[in-house]
C-alpha positions as CSV (number, residue, x, y, z in Angstrom):
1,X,0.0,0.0,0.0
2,X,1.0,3.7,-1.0
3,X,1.1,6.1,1.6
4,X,0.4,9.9,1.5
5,X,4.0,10.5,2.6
6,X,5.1,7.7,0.3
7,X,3.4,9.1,-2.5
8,X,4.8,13.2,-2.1
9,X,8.1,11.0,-2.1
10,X,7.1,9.7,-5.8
11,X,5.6,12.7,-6.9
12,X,8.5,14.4,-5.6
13,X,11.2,11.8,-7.6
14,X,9.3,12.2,-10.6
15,X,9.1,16.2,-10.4
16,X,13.4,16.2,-10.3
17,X,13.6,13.7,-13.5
18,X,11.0,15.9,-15.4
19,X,13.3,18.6,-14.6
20,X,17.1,17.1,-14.8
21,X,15.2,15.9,-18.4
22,X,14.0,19.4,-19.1
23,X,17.5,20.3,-17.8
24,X,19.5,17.9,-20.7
25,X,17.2,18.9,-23.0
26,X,17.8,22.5,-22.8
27,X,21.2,21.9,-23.3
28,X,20.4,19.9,-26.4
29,X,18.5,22.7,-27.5
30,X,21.1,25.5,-26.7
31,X,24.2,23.6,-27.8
32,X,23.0,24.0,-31.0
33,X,23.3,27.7,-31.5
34,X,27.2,27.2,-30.9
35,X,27.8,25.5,-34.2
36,X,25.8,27.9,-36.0
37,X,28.1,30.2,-38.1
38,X,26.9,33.6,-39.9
39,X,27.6,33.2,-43.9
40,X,30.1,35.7,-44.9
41,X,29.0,38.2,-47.1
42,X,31.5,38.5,-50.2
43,X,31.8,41.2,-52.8
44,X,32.5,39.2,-55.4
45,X,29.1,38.6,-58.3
46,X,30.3,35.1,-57.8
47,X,31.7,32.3,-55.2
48,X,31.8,29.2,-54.1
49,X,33.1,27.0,-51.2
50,X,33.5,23.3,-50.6
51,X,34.2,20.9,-48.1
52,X,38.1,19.6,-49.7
53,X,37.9,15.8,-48.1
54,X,34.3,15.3,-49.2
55,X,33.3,17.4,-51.7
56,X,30.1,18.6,-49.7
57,X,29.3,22.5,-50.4
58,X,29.6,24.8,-47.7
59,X,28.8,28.6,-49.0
60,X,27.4,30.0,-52.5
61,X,26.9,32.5,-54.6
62,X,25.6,32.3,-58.0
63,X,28.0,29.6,-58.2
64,X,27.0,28.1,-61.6
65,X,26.7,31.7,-63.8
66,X,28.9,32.0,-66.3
67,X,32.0,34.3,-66.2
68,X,35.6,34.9,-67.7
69,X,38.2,33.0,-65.9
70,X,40.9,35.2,-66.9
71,X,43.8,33.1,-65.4
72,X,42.5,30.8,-63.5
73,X,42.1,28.8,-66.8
74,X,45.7,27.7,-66.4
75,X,44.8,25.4,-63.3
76,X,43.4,23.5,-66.3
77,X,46.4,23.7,-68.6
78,X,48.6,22.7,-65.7
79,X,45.8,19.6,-65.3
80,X,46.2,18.4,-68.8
81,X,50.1,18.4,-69.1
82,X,49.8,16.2,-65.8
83,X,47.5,13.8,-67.0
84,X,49.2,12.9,-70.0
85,X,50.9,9.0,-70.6
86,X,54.2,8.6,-69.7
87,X,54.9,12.3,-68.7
88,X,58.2,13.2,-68.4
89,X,58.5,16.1,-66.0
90,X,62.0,17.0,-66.9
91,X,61.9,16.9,-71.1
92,X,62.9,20.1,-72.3
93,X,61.1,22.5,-74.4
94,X,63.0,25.0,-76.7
95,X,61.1,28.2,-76.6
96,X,59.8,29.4,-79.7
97,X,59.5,33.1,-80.8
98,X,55.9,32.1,-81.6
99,X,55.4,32.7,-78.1
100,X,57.5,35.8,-77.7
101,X,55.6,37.0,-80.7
102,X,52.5,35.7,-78.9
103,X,52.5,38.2,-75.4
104,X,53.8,40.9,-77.3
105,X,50.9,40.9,-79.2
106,X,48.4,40.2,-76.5
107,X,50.2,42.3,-73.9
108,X,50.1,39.1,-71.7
109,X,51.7,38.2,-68.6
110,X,54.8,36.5,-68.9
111,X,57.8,34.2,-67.2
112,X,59.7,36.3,-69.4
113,X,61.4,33.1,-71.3
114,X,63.9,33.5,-73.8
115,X,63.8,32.5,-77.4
116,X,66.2,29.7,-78.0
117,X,66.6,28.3,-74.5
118,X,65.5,24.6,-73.3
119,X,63.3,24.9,-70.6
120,X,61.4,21.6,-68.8
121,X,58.1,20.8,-68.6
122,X,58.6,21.1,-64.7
123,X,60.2,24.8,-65.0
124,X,57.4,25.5,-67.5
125,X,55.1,24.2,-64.8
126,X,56.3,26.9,-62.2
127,X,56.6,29.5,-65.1
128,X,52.6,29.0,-65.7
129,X,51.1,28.8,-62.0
130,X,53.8,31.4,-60.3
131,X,54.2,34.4,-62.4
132,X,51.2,33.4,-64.8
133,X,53.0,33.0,-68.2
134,X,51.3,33.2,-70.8
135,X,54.6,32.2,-73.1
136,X,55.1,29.3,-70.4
137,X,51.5,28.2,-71.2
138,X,51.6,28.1,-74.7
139,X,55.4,26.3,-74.7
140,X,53.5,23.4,-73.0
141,X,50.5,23.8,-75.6
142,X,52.6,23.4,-78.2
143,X,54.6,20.5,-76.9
144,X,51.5,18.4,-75.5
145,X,49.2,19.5,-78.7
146,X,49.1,17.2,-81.6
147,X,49.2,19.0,-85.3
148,X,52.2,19.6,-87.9
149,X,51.8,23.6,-86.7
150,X,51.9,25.4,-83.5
151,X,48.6,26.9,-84.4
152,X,47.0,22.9,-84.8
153,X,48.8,22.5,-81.4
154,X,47.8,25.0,-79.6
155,X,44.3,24.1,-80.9
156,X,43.8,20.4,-80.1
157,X,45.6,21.4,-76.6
158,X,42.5,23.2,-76.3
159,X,40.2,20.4,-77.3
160,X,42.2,18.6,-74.2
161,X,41.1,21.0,-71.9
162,X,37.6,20.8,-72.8
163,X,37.6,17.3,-72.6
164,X,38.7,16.7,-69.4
165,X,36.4,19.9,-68.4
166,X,33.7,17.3,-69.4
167,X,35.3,14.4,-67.5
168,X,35.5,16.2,-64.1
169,X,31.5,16.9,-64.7
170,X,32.5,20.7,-65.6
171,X,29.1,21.6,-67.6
172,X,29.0,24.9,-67.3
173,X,32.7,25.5,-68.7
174,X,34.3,26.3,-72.3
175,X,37.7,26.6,-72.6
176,X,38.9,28.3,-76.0
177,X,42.3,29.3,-74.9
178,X,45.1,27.7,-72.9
179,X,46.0,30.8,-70.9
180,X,42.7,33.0,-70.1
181,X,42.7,35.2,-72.5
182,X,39.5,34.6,-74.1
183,X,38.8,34.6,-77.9
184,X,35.0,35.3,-77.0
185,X,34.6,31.9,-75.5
186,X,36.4,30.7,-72.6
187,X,34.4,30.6,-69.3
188,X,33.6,28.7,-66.3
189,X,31.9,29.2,-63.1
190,X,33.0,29.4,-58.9
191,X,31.5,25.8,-58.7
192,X,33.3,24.0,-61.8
193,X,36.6,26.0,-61.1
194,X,36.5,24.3,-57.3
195,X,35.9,20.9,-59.0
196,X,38.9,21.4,-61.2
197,X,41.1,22.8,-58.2
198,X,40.1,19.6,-56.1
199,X,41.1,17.6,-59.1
200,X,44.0,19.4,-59.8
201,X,45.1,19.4,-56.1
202,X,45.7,15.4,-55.8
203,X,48.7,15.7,-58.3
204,X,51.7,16.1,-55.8
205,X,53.7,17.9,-58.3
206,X,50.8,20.2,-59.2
207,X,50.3,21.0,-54.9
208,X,54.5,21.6,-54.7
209,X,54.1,23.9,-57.4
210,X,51.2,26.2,-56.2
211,X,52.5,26.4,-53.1
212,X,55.6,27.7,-53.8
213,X,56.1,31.4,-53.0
214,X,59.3,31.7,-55.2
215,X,61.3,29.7,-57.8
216,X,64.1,30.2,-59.9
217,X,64.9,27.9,-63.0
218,X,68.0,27.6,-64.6
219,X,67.5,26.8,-68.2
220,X,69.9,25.5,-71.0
221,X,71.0,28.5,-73.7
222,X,71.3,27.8,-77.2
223,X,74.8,27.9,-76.6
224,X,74.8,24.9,-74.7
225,X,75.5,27.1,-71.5
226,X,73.1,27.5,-68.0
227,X,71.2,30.4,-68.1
228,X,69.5,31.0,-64.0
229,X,66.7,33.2,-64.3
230,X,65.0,35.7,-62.8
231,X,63.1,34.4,-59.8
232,X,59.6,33.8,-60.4
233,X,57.1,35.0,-57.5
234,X,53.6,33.9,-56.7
235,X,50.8,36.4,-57.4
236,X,49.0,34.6,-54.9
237,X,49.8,37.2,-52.0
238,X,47.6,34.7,-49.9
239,X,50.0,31.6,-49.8
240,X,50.2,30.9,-46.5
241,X,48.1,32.5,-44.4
242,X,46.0,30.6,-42.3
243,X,47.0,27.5,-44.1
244,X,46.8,28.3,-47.6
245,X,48.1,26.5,-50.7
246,X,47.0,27.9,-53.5
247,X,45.9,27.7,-56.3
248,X,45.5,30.3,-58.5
249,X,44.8,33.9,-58.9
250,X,43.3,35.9,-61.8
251,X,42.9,39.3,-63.5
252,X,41.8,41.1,-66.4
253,X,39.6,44.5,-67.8
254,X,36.3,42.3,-68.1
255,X,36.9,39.2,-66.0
256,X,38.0,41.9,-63.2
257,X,39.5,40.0,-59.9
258,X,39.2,36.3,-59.4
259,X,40.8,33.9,-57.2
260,X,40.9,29.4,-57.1
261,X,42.1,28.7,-53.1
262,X,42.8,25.7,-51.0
263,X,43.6,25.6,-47.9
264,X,44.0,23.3,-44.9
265,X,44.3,23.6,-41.1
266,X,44.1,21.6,-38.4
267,X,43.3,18.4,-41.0
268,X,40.3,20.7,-42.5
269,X,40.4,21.4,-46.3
270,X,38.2,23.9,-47.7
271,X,38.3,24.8,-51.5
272,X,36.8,27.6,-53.5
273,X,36.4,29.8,-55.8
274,X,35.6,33.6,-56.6
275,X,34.8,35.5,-59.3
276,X,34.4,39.1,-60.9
277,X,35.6,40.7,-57.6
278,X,36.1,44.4,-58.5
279,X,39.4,44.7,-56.7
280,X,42.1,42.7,-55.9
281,X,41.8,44.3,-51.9
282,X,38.4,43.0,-52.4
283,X,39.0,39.9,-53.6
284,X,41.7,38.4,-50.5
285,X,39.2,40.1,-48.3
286,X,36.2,37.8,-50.0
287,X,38.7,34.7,-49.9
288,X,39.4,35.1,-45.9
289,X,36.5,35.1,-45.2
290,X,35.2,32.3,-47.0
291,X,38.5,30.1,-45.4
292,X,37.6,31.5,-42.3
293,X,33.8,30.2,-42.5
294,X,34.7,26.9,-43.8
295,X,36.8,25.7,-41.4
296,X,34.3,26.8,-38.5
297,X,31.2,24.7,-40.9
298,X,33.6,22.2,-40.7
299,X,35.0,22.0,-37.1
């Protein structure tokens, strides 16, 4: 039998686990809020960020629009020298005045290589992703291009690019240059650019190069003698900070400021991409903040 006394005693038990529950489940509730992060709010018309290890999306902005690429196209020239058979990382490449004549004409950027000398497909690497040459990507068009011209080369080096644009599920992307500078043609979007750069990224020789804030090559003159250049320096100011590795930056009159990034901290990759930023103060502001936000989506 239950006694008055006994049953306060129940009531009493069963008031302080309807509380302690209320208690845990308060906590539930409010321990929530902590992983909540604000989005960053980027000045850039486009942007994307991923999750690096899985591929999940962690911030947007019109992230499958259209836009010039300016350099950033080079991420998929670099990709399509790497993925060929039987690459050879240290065949040499004499430079052509076809592609002095080339940035003279187009007022590109260059590695500033010298007509006559033998430079490898490695130093050509670093000459494309550090100080953007244009003549470095168009030496490694021509050499990984089939065609009986350096016009046909050029062209079906192209014709890689778009290719494996399609293989890495690119759909929104047209390549119809191998250095950015767009024949009225050549775009992409924040969200295929990131899927190139994650792509891209599992090449160890591709990660060594854009992460390297400096490199000097020493080429082979026509003379038979060594020739050490001029050091070539990263236009990616942001190499470094807060555990970034690259990948690559881009500029131009129409395409404005844009900028392919990876970085890693802690054993947290995020990946990303923006576009048409309209400065370049603008566009490392747009990029730390993204980083920043990943890492805390992540963590």
């Amino acid at each position: 039998m239950i006694t008055a006394s006994n049953g306060v005693r129940i009531r009493r038990a069963a008031a302080v686990a309807l509380t302690t529950g209320a208690m845990f489940a308060t906590a539930a509730i409010t321990a929530a809020p902590a992983q909540a992060v604000a989005e960053p709010t980027v000045t850039a018309k486009g942007a994307y960020l991923m999750n690096g290890a899985t591929g999940k999306t962690l911030y947007y902005k019109s992230p499958n629009t259209k836009r010039l690429t300016a350099s950033t196209t080079k991420i998929m020239t670099a990709k399509v020298v790497l993925t060929q058979s039987n690459l050879d990382l240290d065949a040499k490449v004499t430079i052509k005045k076809a592609y002095s004549d080339y940035i003279v004409s187009k007022g590109a950027s260059s590695a500033r290589l010298i007509v006559g000398d033998k430079v490898t497909v490695r130093q050509l690497l670093y000459g494309l992703m550090l100080p953007s040459g244009c003549d470095a990507a168009m030496a490694l068009a021509d050499k990984f291009g089939t065609g009986s011209t350096v016009a046909a080369r050029t062209k079906n080096f192209i014709a890689k690019m778009n290719n494996k644009a399609k293989q890495l599920g690119m759909t929104n992307t047209h390549f119809d240059s191998f250095d950015g500078i767009s024949n009225g043609s050549n775009y992409s979007t924040p969200k295929d650019l990131t899927l190139l750069a994650r792509s891209a990224m599992k090449s160890s020789t591709f990660k060594s190069v854009v992460k390297t804030k400096s490199y000097t090559a020493k080429t082979v003159t026509s003379s038979g003698t060594i020739r050490t250049m001029g050091a070539w320096t990263n236009t990616n100011t942001l190499l470094g900070w807060n555990g970034t590795l690259g990948v690559k930056t881009g500029s131009g009159t129409s395409s404005k400021y844009c900028l392919v990034f990876a970085a890693t901290k802690n054993g947290e990759t995020v990946m990303g991409t923006v576009l048409t930023s309209s400065s370049a103060a603008n566009r490392t502001a747009d990029v730390q903040k993204m980083i920043n936000y990943g890492y805390a989506k992540i963590s």
